[in-house]
VODREN-803980 format. One record per residue (C-alpha): z, x, y; residue in one letter. Coordinates in steps of 0.05 Angstrom, whole numbers. Example, Ala and Ser with C-alpha at 12.3 -4.5 7.8 and 13.67 -1.06 7.14 Angstrom:
# residues 2
<r c3="156" c1="246" c2="-90" code="A"/>
<r c3="143" c1="273" c2="-21" code="S"/>
//
This chain:
# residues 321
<r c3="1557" c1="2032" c2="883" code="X"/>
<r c3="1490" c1="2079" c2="888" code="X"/>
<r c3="1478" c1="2111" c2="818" code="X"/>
<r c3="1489" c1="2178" c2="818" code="X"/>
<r c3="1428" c1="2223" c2="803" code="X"/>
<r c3="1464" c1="2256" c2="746" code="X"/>
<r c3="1457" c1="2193" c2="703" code="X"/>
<r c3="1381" c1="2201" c2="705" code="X"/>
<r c3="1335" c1="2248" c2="663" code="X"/>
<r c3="1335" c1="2297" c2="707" code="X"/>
<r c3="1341" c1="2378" c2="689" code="X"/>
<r c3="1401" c1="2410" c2="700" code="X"/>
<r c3="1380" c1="2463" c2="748" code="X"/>
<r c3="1342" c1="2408" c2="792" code="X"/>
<r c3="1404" c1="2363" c2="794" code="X"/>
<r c3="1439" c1="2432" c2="819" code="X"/>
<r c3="1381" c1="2439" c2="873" code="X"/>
<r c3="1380" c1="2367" c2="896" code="X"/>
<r c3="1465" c1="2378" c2="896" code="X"/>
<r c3="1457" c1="2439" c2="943" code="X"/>
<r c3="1403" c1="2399" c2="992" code="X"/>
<r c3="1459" c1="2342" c2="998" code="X"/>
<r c3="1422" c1="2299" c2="943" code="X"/>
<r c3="1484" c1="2253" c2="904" code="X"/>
<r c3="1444" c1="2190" c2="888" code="X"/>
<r c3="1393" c1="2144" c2="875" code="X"/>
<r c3="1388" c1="2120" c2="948" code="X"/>
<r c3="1393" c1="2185" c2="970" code="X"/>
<r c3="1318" c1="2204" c2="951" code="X"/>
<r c3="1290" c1="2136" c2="971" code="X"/>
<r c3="1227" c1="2140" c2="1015" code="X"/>
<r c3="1222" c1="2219" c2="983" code="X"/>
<r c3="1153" c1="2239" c2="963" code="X"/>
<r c3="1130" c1="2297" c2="916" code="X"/>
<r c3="1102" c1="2335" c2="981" code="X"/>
<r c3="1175" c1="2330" c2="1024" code="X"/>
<r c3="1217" c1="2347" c2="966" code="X"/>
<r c3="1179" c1="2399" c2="936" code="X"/>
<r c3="1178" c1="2432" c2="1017" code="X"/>
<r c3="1258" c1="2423" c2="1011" code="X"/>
<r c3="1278" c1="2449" c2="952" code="X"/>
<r c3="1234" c1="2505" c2="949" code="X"/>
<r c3="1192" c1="2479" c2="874" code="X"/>
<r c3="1128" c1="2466" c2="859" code="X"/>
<r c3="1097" c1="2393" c2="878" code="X"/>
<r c3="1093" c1="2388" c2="799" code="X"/>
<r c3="1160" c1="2397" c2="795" code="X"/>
<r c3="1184" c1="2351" c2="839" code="X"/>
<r c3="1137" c1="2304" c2="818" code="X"/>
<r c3="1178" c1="2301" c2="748" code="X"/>
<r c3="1249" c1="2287" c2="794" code="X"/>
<r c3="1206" c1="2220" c2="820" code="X"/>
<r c3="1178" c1="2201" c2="759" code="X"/>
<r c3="1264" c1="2197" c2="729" code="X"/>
<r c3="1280" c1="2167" c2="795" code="X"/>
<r c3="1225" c1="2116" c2="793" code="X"/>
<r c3="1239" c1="2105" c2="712" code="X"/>
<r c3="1311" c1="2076" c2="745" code="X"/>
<r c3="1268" c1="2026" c2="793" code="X"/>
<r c3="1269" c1="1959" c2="782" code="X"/>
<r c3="1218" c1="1921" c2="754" code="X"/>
<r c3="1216" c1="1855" c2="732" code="X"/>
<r c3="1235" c1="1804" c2="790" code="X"/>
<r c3="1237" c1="1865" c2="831" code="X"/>
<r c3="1232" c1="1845" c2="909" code="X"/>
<r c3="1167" c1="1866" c2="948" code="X"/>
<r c3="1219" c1="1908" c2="997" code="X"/>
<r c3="1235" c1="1950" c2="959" code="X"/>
<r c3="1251" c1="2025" c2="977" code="X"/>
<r c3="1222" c1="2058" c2="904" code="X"/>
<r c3="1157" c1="2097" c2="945" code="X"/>
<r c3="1099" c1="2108" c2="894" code="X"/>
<r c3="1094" c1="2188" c2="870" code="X"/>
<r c3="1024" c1="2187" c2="902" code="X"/>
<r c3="1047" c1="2166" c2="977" code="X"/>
<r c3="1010" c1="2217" c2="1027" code="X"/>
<r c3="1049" c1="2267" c2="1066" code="X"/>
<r c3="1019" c1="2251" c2="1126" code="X"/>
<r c3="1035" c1="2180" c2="1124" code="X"/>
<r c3="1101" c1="2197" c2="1119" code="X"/>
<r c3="1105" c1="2244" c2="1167" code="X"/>
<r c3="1079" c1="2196" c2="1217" code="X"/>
<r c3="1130" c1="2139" c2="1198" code="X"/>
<r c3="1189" c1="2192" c2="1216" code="X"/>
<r c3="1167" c1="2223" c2="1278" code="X"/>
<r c3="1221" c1="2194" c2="1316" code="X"/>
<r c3="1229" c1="2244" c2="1374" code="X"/>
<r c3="1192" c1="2289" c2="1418" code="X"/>
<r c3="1214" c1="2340" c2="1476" code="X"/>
<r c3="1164" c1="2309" c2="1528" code="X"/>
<r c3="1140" c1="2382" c2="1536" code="X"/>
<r c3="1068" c1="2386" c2="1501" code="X"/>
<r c3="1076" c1="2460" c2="1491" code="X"/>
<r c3="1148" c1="2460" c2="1465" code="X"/>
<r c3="1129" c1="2392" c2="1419" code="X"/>
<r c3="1072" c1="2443" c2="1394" code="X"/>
<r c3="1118" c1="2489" c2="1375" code="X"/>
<r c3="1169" c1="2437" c2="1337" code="X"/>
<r c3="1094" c1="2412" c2="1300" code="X"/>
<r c3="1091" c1="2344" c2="1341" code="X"/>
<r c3="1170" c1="2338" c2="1341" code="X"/>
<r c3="1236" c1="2324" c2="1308" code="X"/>
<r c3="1230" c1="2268" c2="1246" code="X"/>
<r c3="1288" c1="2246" c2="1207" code="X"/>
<r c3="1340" c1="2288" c2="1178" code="X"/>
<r c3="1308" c1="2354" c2="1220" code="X"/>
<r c3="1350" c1="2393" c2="1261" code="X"/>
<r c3="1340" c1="2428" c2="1322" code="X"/>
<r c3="1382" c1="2492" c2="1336" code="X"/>
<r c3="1379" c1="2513" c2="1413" code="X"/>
<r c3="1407" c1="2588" c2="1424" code="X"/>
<r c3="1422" c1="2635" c2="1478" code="X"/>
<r c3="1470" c1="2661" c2="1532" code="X"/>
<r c3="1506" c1="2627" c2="1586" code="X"/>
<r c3="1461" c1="2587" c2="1636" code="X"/>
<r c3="1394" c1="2604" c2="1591" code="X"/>
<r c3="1384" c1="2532" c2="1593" code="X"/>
<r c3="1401" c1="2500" c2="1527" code="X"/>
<r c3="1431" c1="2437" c2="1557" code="X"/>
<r c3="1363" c1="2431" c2="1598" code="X"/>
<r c3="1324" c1="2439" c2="1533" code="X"/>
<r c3="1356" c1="2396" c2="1496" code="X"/>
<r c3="1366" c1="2338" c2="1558" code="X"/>
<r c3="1286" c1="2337" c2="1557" code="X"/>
<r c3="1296" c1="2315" c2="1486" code="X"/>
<r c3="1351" c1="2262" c2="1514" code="X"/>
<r c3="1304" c1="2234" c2="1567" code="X"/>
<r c3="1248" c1="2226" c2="1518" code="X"/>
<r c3="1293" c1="2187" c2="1461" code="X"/>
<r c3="1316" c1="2140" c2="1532" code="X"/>
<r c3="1247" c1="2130" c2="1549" code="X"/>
<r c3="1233" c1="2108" c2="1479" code="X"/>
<r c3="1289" c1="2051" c2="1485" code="X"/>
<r c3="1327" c1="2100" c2="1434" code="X"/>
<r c3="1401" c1="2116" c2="1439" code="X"/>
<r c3="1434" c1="2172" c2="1438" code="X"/>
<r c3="1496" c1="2201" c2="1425" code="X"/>
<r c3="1524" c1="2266" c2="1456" code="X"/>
<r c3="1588" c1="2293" c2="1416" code="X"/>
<r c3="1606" c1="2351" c2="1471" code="X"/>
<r c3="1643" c1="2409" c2="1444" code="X"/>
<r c3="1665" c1="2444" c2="1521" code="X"/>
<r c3="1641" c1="2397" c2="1572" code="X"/>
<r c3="1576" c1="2425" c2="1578" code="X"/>
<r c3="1540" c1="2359" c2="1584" code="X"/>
<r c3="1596" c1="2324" c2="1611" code="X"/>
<r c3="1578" c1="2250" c2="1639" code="X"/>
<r c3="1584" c1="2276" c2="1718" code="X"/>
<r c3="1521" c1="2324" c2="1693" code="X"/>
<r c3="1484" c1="2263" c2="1656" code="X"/>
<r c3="1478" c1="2216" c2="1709" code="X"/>
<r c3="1460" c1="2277" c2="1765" code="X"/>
<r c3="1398" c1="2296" c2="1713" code="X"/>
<r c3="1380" c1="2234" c2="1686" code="X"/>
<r c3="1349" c1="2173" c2="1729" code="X"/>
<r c3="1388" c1="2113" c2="1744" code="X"/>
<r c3="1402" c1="2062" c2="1687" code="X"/>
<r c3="1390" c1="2119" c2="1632" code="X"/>
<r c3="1455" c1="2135" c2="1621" code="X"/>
<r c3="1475" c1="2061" c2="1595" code="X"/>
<r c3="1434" c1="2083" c2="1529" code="X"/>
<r c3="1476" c1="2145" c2="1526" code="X"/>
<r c3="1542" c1="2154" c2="1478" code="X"/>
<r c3="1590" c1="2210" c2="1498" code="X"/>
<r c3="1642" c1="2234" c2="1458" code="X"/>
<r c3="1682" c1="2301" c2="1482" code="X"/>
<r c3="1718" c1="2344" c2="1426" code="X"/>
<r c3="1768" c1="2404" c2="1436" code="X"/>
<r c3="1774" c1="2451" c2="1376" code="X"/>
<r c3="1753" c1="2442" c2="1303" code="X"/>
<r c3="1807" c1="2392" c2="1283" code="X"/>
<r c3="1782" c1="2337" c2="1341" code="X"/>
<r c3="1708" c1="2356" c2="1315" code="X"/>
<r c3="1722" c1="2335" c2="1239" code="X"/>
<r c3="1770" c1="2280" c2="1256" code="X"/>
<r c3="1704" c1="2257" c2="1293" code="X"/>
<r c3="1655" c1="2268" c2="1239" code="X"/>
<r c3="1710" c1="2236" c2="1194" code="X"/>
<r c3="1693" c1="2175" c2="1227" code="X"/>
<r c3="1623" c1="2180" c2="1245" code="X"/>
<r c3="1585" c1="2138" c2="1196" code="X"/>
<r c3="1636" c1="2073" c2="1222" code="X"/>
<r c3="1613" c1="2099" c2="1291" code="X"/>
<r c3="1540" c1="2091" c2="1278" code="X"/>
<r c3="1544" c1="2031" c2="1238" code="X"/>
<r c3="1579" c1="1996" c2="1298" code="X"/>
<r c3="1524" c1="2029" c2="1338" code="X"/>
<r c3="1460" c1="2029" c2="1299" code="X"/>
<r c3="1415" c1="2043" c2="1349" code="X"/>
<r c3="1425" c1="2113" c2="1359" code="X"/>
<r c3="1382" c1="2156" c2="1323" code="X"/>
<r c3="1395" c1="2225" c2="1361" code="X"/>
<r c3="1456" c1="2259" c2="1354" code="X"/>
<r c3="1464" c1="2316" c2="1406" code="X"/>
<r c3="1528" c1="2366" c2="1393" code="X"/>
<r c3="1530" c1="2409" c2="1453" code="X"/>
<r c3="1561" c1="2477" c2="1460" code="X"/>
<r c3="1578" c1="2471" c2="1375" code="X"/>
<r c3="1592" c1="2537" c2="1362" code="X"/>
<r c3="1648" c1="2534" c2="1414" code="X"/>
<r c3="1696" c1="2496" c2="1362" code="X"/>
<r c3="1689" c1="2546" c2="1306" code="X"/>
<r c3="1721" c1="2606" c2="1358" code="X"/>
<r c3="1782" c1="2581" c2="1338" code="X"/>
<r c3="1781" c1="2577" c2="1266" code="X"/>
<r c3="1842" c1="2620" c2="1243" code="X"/>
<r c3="1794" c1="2662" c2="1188" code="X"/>
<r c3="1730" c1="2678" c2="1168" code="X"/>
<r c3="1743" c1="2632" c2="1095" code="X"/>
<r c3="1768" c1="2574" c2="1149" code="X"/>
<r c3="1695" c1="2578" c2="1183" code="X"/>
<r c3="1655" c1="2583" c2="1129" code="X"/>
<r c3="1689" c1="2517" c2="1102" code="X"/>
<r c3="1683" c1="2481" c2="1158" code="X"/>
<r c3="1611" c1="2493" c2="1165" code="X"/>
<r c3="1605" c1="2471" c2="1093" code="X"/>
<r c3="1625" c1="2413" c2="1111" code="X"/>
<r c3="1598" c1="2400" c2="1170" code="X"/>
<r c3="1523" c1="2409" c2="1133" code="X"/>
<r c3="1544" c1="2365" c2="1078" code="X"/>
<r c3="1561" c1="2313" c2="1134" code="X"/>
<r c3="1503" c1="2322" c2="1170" code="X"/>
<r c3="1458" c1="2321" c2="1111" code="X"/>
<r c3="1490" c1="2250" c2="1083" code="X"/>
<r c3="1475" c1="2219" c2="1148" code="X"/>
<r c3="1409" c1="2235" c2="1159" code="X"/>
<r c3="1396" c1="2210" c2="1083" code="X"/>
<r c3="1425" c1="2151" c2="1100" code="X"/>
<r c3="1397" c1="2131" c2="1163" code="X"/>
<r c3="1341" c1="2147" c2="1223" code="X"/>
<r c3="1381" c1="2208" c2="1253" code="X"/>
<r c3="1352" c1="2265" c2="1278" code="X"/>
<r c3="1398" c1="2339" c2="1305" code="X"/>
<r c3="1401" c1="2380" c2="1365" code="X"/>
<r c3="1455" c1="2434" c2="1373" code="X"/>
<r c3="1466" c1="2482" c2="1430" code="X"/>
<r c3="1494" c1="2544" c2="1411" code="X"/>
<r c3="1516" c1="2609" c2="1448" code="X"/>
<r c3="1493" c1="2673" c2="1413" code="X"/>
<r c3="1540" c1="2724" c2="1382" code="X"/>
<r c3="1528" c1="2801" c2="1370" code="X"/>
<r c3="1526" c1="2826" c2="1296" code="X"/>
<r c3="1503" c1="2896" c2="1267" code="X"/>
<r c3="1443" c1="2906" c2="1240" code="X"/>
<r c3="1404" c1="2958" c2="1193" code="X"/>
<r c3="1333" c1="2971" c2="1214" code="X"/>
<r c3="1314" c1="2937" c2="1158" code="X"/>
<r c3="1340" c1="2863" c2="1184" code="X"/>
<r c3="1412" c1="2863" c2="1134" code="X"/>
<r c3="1479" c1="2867" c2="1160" code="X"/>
<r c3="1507" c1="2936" c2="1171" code="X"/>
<r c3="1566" c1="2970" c2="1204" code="X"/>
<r c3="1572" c1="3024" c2="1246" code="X"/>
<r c3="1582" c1="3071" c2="1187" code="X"/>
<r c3="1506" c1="3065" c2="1176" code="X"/>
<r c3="1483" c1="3074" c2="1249" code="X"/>
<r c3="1465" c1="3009" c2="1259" code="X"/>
<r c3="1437" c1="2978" c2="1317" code="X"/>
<r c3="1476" c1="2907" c2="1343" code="X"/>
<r c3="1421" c1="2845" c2="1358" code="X"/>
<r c3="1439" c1="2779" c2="1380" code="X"/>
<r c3="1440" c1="2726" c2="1334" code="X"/>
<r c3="1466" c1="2641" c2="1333" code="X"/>
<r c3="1539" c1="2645" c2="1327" code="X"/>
<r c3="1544" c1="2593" c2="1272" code="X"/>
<r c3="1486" c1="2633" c2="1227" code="X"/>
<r c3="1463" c1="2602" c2="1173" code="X"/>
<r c3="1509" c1="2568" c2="1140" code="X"/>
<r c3="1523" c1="2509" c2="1187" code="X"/>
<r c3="1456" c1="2471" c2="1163" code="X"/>
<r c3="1394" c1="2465" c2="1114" code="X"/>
<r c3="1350" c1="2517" c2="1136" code="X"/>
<r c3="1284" c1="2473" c2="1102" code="X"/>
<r c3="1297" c1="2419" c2="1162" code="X"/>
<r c3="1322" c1="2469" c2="1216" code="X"/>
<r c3="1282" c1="2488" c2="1278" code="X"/>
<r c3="1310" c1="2549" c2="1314" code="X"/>
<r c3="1296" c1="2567" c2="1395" code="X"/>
<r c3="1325" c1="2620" c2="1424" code="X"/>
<r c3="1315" c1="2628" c2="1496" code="X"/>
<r c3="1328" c1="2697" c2="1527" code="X"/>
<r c3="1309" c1="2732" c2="1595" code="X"/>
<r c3="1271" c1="2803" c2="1598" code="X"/>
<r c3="1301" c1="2862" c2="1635" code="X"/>
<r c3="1254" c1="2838" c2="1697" code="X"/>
<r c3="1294" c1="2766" c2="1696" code="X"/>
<r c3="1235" c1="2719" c2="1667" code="X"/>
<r c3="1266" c1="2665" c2="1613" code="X"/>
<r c3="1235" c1="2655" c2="1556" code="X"/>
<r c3="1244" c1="2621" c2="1492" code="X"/>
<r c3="1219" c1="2633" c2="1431" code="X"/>
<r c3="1217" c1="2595" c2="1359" code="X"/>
<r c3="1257" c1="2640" c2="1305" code="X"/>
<r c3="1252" c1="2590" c2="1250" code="X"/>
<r c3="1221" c1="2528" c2="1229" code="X"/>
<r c3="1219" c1="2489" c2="1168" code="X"/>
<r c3="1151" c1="2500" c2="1154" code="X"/>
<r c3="1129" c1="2542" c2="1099" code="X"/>
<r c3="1069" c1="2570" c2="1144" code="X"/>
<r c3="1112" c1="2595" c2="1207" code="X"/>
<r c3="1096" c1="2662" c2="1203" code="X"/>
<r c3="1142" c1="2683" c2="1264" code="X"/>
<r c3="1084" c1="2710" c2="1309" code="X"/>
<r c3="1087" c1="2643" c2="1346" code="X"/>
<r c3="1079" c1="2677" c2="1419" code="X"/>
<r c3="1142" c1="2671" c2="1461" code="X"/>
<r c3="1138" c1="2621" c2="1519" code="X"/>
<r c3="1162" c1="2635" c2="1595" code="X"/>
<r c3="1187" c1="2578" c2="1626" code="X"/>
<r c3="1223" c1="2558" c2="1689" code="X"/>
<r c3="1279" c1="2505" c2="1702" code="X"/>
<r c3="1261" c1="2459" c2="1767" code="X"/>
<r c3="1304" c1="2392" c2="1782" code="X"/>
<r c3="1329" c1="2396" c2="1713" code="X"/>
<r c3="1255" c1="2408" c2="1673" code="X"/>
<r c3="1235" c1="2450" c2="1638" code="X"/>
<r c3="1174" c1="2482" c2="1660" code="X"/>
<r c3="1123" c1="2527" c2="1628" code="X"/>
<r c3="1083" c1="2575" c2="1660" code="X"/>
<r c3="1008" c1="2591" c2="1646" code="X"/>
<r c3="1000" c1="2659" c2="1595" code="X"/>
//
């Protein structure tokens, strides 16, 4: 059994961070370096470079083998970053936008209103992953990428990399996830996990406290798996209408507040350090566009210029600004 990080000298309100970012044991933070986990759990790089040092303290030493996964403190960012790039969306300007493209554990959230495109978006991601010999697996929440639509869209032979697992409601979703990590290990190639149309499960929680459970533990789930293995996220989402101060908090009408629309899920459903956030929209003259609304990078400073695009033979295409 992996040794549980609260057996090593670590501080109390670190353990609580690493806790909170899905962090249980040793092998959890394997492969982490000073750079990543500061980024994640929001500390300095001095900080986190005390976490590595206890972690590393519990490496082996003598006899220890040359694989093994304790990284030194020292290990560049960039090298890492490069040894996790696992998938791009084939579209230079939207891979621009996602800083070269999804890498392990890193989410991508895809919003917007009925026939926006987020399927589209997120099949370009899907053809990429296929053309990179990488499977994928599509866990569809209301038939919105159903297999008739896959092998229309996608060219011939593709689809034999392809998983597809269809859910209805919340209690086939989590009797899924349930069984997920068997799913994977019987199918270890797949390292792209698509969930289309996810927010359409939660519609049907019976509460508020229900939902926000459920998404609890649908991030701890999703968080434990991309620890654990090469996985990267996509979710589709539609969008949901909530009241708003001028100010950006929530409001009611009470306070003449205006209503904007947001991801149904909101925040709680994953990390927001390894989340990636499009929302595509059209303008009042019918031109889509889609537009990055959150990123995990600490120097996305939301004035990333909104991109018009087009959808031809199941591509997404951008037009020239």
């Amino acid at each position: 059994m992996a040794k549980p990080l609260s057996l090593l000298p670590i501080k109390p309100n670190y353990l609580s961070l690493l806790k909170k970012a899905g962090y249980d044991t040793v092998g959890d933070l394997n492969g982490s370096t000073m750079e990543t986990l500061g980024s994640e759990l929001r500390i300095s790089e001095e900080d986190a470079s005390q976490i590595l040092q206890a972690l590393q303290s519990n490496a082996p030493t003598a006899g220890a083998p040359k694989n093994s996964s304790y990284f030194p403190v020292s290990q560049s960012a960039s090298s890492l970053l490069a040894s996790t790039l696992i998938h791009k969306c084939g579209v230079p300007s939207i891979d621009q936008l996602l800083e070269g493209g999804l890498r392990k554990t890193q989410c991508l959230e895809i919003a917007g209103p009925p026939g926006s495109g987020k399927e589209i978006l997120a099949l370009e991601f899907i053809r990429s992953a296929l053309e990179e010999n990488l499977e994928v697996l599509i866990i569809d929440c209301q038939n919105a990428m159903h297999p008739s639509f896959l092998r229309e869209k996608l060219a011939e032979g593709q689809c034999d990399m392809l998983n597809h697992v269809s859910v209805n409601g919340y209690s086939e979703l989590f009797a899924f996830l349930n069984q997920l990590p068997k799913y994977l290990a019987d199918n270890p190639a797949i390292s792209l996990i698509v969930f289309a149309s996810l927010s359409i499960p939660f519609q049907l929680c019976p509460n508020h406290s229900t939902k926000l459970r459920l998404l609890t533990l649908l991030k701890t789930t999703l968080v434990h798996l991309g620890s654990r293995s090469n996985l990267a996220f996509i979710a589709t989402m539609q969008l949901s209408t909530k009241l708003q101060n001028q100010d950006g908090t929530s409001a009611n009408f009470d306070t003449g507040a205006k209503a904007v629309m947001v991801p149904a899920l909101g925040d709680t459903w994953y990390l927001l350090q390894k989340t990636f956030r499009i929302l595509l929209y059209r303008d009042p003259a019918g031109r889509s566009y889609l537009a990055l609304t959150g990123s995990p990078s600490p120097s996305k400073d939301g004035l990333v210029a909104p991109l018009n695009f087009s959808i031809e033979k199941a591509r997404i295409i951008i037009s020239s600004q």
